[in-house]
C-alpha positions in Angstrom: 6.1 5.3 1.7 3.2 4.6 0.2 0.6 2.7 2.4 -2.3 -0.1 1.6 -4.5 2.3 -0.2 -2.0 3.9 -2.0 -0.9 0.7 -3.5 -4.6 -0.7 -4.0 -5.2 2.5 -6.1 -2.5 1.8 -8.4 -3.9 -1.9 -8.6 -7.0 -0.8 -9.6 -5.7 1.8 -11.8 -3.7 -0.7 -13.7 -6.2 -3.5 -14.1 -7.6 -3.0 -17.1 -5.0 -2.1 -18.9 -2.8 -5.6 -17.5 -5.1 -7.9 -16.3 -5.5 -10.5 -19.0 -3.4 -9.1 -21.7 -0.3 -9.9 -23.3 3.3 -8.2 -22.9 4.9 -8.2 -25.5 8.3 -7.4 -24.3 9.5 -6.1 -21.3 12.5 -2.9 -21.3 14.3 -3.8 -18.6 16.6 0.0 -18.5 18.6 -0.8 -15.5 20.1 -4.3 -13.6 18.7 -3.2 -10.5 16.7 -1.3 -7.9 16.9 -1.8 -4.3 18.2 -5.1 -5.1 19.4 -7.0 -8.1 16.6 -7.8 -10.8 16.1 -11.3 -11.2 17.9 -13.2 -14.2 16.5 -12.7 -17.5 14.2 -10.5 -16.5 13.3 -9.2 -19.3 13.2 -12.5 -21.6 11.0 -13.7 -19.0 8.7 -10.9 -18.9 8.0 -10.5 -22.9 5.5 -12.8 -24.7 3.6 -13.9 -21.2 -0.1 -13.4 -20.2 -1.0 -11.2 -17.1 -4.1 -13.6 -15.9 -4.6 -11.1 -12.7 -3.3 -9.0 -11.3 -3.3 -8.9 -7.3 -2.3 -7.3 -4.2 -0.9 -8.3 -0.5 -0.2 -6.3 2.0 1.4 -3.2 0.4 3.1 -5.7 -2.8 1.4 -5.8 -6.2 1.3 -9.1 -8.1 0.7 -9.9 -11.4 0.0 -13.4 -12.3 1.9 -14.7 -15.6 0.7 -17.5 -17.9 4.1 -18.8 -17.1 3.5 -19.9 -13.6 5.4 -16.9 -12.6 4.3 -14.7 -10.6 5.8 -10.4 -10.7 6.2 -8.8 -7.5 6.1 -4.9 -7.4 7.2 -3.1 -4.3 7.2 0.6 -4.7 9.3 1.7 -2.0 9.0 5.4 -1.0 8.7 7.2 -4.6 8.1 4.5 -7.0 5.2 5.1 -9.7 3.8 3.0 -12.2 2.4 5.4 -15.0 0.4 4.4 -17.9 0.8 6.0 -21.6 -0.8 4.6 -25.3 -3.8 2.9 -25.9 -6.3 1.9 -22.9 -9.3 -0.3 -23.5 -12.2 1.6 -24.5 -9.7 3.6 -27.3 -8.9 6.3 -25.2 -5.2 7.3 -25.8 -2.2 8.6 -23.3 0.2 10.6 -25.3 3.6 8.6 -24.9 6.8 10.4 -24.1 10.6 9.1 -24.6 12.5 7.2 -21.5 13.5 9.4 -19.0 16.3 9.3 -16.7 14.2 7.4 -13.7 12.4 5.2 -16.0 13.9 1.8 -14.9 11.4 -0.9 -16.4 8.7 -0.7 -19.0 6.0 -3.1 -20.0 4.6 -2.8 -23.5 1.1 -5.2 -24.2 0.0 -6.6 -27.2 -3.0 -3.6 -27.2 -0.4 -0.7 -27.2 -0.4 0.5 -23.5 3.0 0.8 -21.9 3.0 0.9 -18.1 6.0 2.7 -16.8 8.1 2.1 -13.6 9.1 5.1 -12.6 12.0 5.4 -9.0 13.6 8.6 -8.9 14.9 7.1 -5.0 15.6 3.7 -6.5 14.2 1.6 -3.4 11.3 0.2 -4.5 11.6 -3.6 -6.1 10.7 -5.8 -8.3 11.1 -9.7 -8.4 9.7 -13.6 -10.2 8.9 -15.8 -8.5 6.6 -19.6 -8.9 2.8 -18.6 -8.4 2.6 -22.1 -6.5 5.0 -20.3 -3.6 4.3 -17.2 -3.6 3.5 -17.4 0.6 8.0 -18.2 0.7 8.8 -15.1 -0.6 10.3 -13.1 1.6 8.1 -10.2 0.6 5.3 -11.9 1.6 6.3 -14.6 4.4 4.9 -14.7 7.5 2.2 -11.5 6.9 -0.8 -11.3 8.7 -4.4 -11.0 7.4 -5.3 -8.3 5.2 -7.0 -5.5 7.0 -10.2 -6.0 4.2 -10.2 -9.3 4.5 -13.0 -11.6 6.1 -10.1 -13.3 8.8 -9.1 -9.8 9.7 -12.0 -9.4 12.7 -12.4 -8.7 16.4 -12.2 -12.3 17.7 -8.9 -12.6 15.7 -7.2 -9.3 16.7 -8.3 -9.5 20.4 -6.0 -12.9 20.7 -3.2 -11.2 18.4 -3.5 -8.2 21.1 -3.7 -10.6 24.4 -1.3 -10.1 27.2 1.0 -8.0 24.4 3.0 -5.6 26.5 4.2 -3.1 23.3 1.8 -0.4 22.2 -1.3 -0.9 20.6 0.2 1.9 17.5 3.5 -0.6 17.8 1.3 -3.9 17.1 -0.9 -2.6 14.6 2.7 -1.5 12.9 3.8 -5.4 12.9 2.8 -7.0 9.3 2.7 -10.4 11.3 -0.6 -9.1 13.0 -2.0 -7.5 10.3 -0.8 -6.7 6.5 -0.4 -4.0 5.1 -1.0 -1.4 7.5 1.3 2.0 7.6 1.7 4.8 9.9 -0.6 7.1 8.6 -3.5 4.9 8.4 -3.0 3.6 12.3 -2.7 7.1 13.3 -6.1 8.1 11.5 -7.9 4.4 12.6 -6.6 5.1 16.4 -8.4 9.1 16.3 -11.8 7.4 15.1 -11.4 4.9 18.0 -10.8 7.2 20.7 -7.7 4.9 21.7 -4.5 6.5 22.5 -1.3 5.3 20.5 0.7 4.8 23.6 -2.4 2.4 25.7 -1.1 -1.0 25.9 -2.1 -3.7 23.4 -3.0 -6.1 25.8 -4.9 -3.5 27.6 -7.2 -2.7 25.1 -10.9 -4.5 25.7 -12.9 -6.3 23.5 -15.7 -3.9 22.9 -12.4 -1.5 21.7 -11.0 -3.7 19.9 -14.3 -4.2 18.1 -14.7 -0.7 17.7 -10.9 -0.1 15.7 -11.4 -3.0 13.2 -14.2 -1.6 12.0 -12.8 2.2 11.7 -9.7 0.4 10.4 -12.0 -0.9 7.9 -13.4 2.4 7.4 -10.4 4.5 7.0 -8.7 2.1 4.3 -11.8 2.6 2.4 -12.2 6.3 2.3 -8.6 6.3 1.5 -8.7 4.2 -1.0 -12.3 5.8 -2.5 -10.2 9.1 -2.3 -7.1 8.2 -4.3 -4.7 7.2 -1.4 -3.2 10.0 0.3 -0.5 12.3 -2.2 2.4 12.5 -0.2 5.9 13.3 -1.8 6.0 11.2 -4.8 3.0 9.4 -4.3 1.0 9.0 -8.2 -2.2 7.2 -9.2 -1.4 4.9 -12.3 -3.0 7.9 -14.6 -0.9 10.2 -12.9 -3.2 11.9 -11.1 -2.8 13.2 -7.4 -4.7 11.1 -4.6 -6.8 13.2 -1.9 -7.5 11.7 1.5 -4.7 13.7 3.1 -7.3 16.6 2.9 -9.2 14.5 5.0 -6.5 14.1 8.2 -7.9 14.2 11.3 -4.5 13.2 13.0 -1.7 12.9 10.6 0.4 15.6 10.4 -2.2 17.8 12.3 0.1 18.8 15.1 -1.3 21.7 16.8 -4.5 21.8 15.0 -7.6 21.5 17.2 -9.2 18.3 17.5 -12.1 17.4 15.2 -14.1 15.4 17.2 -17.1 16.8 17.7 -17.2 18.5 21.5 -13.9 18.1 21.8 -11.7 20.8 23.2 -8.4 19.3 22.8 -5.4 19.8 20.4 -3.6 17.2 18.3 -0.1 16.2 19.6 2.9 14.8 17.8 4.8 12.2 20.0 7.6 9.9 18.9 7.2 6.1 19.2 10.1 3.9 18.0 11.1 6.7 15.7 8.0 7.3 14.2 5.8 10.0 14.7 2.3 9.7 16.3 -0.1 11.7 16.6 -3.1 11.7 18.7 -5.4 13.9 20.9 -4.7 13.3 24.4 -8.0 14.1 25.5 -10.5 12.2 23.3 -8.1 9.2 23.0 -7.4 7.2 26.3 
């Protein structure tokens, strides 16, 4: 499923072609994906302003003139490709519907932006800009990873006297938003810190040390493309590229890449995820 970066690459990708123009109308191809479109969608959705366009935690939003607000969540293979004009005059070739094309937005410029769910479990919703926070997408997240309330004084009291695993609580959007399974196990190697030590165990000048490679690993990430996984597609179409740059993920068996280190990555199971770690440089 794609991750924080992956869905901040598409933001970015889509920005100028969305962010402060006009649909025009809205195909709406299909009454559903993983649940029911909202009513009208498509009425509402034609002849609005995008003012910006947003993300939170691993949602996009796009603000409407309307005081509406689109939610975009793109489950595990959900795209959102761009064809016709972009600013600048530079021109996508545009190709008929296909079969998974569920929803496409058409702007007053001549882009089209394309959702695209062969799986069908990404989602799409409306809902008031004023209350955004109630939606259940969105209620009850934590601070964004990139954000300025996201620090070491704030995840040291998230951590204290937790009894689950530090790879478990960095998992829980409550603590922190928008952080997947890929990204913990690559922000974990950098720290030295084993998925399976305690949260509450963890010390301060740790915990200090992790928010700053989570920091750092969201942003290579996201400088690289996000990491092309399955379905995973920037908004051009293109292929994102950090998975070249796994020091964990998927690396089972592969010696470790710390520098002196002698020991080989491992692949353990935690809550039915996998997790994987060197057992000699993390502790």
């Amino acid at each position: 499923m794609p991750e924080l970066p992956e869905v901040e690459t598409v933001r970015r990708g889509l920005e100028p072609v969305l962010a402060g123009q006009r649909l025009t109308h809205t195909d709406v191809r299909r009454p559903d994906l993983r649940w029911p479109f909202p009513k009208n969608m498509s009425e509402r959705l034609s002849d609005v302003c995008v003012m910006q366009l947003r993300r939170r935690s691993k949602v996009l939003l796009a603000d409407l003139d309307s005081g509406d607000t689109l939610l975009v969540h793109l489950g595990m293979s959900g795209r959102m490709l761009i064809e016709g004009t972009m600013p600048g005059g530079f021109h996508h070739p545009q190709s008929a519907p296909g079969k998974h094309d569920h929803v496409i937005f058409h702007t007053e410029a001549g882009a089209s932006i394309t959702f695209n769910d062969p799986r069908r479990f990404g989602a799409m919703d409306l809902w008031p800009t004023a209350e955004l926070e109630t939606h259940r997408f969105l209620a009850n997240l934590g601070p964004e990873p990139l954000g300025n309330d996201f620090n070491a004084p704030y995840l040291s009291g998230r951590l204290k006297g937790k009894g689950s695993t530090i790879k478990s609580a960095l998992l829980d959007q409550r603590i922190v938003a928008g952080l997947g399974n890929i990204y913990v196990c690559e922000a974990l190697w950098r720290a030295g810190i084993s998925p399976k030590r305690l949260a509450g165990k963890v010390s301060r000048p740790k915990v200090e040390n992790l928010v700053v490679h989570i920091r750092e690993t969201l942003a290579d990430a996201i400088a690289a493309g996000g990491s092309s996984l399955r379905d995973y597609r920037q908004a051009d179409g293109e292929l994102g590229y950090f998975q070249h740059s796994f020091a964990a993920y998927g690396q089972e068996g592969e010696p470790c890449q710390r520098e002196g280190c002698s020991g080989i990555v491992q692949r353990i199971v935690q809550s039915g995820r996998s997790s994987f770690h060197c057992a000699r440089c993390q502790k």
